[in-house]
C-alpha positions as CSV (number, residue, x, y, z in Angstrom):
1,X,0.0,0.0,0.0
2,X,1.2,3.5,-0.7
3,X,2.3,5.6,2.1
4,X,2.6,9.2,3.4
5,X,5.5,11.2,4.3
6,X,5.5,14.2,6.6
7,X,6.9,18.0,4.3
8,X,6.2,20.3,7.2
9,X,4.6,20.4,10.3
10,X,3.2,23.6,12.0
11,X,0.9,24.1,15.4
12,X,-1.6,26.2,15.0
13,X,-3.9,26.4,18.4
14,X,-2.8,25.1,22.0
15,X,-5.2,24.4,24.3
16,X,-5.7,23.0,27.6
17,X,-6.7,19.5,27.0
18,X,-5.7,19.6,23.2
19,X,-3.1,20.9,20.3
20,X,-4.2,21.4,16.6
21,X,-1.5,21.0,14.2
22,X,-1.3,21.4,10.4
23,X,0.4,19.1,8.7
24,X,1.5,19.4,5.0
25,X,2.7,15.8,3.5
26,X,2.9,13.7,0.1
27,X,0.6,11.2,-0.5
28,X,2.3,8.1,-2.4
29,X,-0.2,7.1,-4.6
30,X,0.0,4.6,-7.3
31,X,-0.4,7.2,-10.0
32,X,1.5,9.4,-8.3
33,X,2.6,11.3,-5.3
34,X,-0.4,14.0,-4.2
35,X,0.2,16.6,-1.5
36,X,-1.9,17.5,0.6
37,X,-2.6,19.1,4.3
38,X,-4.3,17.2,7.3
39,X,-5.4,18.8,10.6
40,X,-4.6,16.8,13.6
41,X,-5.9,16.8,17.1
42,X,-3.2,16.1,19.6
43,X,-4.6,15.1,22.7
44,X,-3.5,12.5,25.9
45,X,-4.6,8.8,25.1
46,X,-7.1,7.8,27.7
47,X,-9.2,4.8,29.4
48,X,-12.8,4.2,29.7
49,X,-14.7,1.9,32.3
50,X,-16.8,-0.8,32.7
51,X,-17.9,-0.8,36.4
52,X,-20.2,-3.9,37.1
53,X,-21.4,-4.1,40.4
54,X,-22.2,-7.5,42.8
55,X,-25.8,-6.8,42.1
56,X,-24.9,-7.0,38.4
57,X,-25.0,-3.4,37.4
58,X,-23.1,-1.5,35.4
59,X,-21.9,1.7,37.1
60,X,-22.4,4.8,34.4
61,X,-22.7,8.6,35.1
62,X,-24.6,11.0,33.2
63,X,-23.0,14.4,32.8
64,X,-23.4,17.2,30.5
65,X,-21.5,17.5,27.5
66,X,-20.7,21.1,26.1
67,X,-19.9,20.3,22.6
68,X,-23.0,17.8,22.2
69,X,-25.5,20.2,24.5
70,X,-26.7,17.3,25.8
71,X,-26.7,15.0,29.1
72,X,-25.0,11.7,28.1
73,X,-25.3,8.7,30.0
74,X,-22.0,7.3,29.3
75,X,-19.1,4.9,30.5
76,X,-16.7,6.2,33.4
77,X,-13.5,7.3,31.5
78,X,-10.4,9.9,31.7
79,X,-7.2,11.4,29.9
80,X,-3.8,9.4,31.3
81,X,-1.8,12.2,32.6
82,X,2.0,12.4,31.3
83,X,4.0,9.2,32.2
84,X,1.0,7.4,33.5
85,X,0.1,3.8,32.8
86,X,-3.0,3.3,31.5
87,X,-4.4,0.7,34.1
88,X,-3.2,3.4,36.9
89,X,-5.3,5.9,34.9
90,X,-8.6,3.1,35.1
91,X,-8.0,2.9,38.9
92,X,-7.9,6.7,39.1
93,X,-11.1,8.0,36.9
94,X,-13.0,4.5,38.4
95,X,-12.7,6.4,42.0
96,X,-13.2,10.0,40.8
97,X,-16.1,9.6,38.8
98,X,-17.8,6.7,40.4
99,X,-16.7,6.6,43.9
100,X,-15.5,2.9,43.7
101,X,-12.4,0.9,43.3
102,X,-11.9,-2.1,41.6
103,X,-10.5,-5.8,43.0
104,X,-10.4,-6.7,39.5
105,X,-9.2,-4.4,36.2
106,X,-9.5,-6.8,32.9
107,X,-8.1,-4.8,30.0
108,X,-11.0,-5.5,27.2
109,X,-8.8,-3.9,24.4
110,X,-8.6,-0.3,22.8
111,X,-9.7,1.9,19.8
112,X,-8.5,4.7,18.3
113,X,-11.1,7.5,18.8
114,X,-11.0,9.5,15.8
115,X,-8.5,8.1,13.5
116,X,-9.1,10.6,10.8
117,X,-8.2,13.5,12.6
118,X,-7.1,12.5,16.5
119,X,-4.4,10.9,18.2
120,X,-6.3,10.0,20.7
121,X,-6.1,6.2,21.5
122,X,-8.4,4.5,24.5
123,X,-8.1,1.8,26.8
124,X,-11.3,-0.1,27.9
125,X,-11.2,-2.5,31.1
126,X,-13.9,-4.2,33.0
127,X,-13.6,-3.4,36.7
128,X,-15.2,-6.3,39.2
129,X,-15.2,-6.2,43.0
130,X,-16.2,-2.5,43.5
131,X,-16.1,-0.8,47.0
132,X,-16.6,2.4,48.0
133,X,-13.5,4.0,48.2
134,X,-13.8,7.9,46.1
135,X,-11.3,10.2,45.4
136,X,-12.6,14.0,45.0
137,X,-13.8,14.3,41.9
138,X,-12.4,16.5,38.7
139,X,-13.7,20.6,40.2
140,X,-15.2,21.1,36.6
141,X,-17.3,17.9,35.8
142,X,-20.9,17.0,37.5
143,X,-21.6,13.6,37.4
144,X,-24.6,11.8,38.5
145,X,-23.8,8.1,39.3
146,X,-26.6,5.6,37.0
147,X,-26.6,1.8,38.1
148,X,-27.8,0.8,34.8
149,X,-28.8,-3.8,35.0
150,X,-26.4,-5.3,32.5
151,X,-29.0,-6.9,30.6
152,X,-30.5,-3.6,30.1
153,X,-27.1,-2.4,28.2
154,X,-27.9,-3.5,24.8
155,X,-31.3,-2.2,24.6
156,X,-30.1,1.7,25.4
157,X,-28.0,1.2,23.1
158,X,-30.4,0.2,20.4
159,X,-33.1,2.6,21.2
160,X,-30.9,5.8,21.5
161,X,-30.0,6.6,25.6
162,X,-26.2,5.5,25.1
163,X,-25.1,8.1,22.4
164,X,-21.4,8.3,22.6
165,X,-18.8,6.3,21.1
166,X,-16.6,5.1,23.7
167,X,-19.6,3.9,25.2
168,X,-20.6,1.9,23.1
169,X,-17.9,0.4,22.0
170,X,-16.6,-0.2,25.7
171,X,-20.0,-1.6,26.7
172,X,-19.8,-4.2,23.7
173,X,-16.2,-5.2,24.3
174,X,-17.9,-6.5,27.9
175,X,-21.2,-7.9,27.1
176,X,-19.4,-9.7,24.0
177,X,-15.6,-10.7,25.3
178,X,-17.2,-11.5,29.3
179,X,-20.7,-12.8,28.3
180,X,-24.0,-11.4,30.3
181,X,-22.7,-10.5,33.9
């Protein structure tokens, strides 16, 4: 397959979570080489949860999201701050946002979130064996906690409540890889 090749490289916002770049590069292509300018989110890779609880429910919070202007009921999940290890980063965010930790941490996989234009990669993991045990949560978010029944996952899925990506593709990874519970 053809590949690319980085010509020049230029940031053109910094933010607090994220950088923009602009990226000029050559696009080997069978008839030819193309170039060509891609945009590119730099952000921290993260991790996303999958509390389930001894009662068999998945722990999810349901916070406003900004950019969406909407209240998502969505999978625990963070950045990784520099240097740290993702399953360090599950063990955080799993106590900040739900007020729990975790006996167990099974790493279910990863994704890339937005591959077209993000370098943002995330780690999913089922946590079992929750007990209370929370860490102050992050002074800007306002979560309410949602002990949703696991069989009840796939159906808001289906009929709309579980909107966001990560999400869904976190809560899939469980229910398919660890079966129903």
């Amino acid at each position: 397959m053809p590949g690319e090749e980085l010509i020049k490289s230029e940031q053109v916002y910094e933010g607090r979570i994220m950088n923009v770049r602009r990226d000029t590069i050559r696009v080997n292509k069978a008839a030819g080489p193309v170039e060509t300018v891609r945009d590119v989110v730099d952000t921290r890779n993260a991790v996303t949860l999958v509390p389930v609880d001894s009662d068999g429910n998945v722990l999810l919070v349901r916070q406003y999201r900004w950019a969406a202007a909407i209240a998502l009921l969505e999978a625990p999940a963070g950045m990784m701050e520099a240097g740290e290890d993702p399953e360090n980063t599950a063990h955080r965010e799993l106590r900040e946002e739900t007020g729990h930790s975790a006996d167990s941490l099974v790493h279910l996989g990863g994704f890339w979130m937005a591959p077209g234009y993000s370098t943002e990669y995330m780690h999913a993991y089922l946590a079992t064996g929750l007990r209370p045990d929370p860490l102050p949560a992050d002074e800007d978010e306002d979560l309410e906690l949602v002990p949703v029944p696991w069989d009840d996952i796939p159906l808001l899925i289906r009929e709309g409540t579980i909107l966001d990506a990560k999400s869904i593709a976190a809560l899939q990874m469980a229910y398919f890889l660890h079966g129903k519970g």
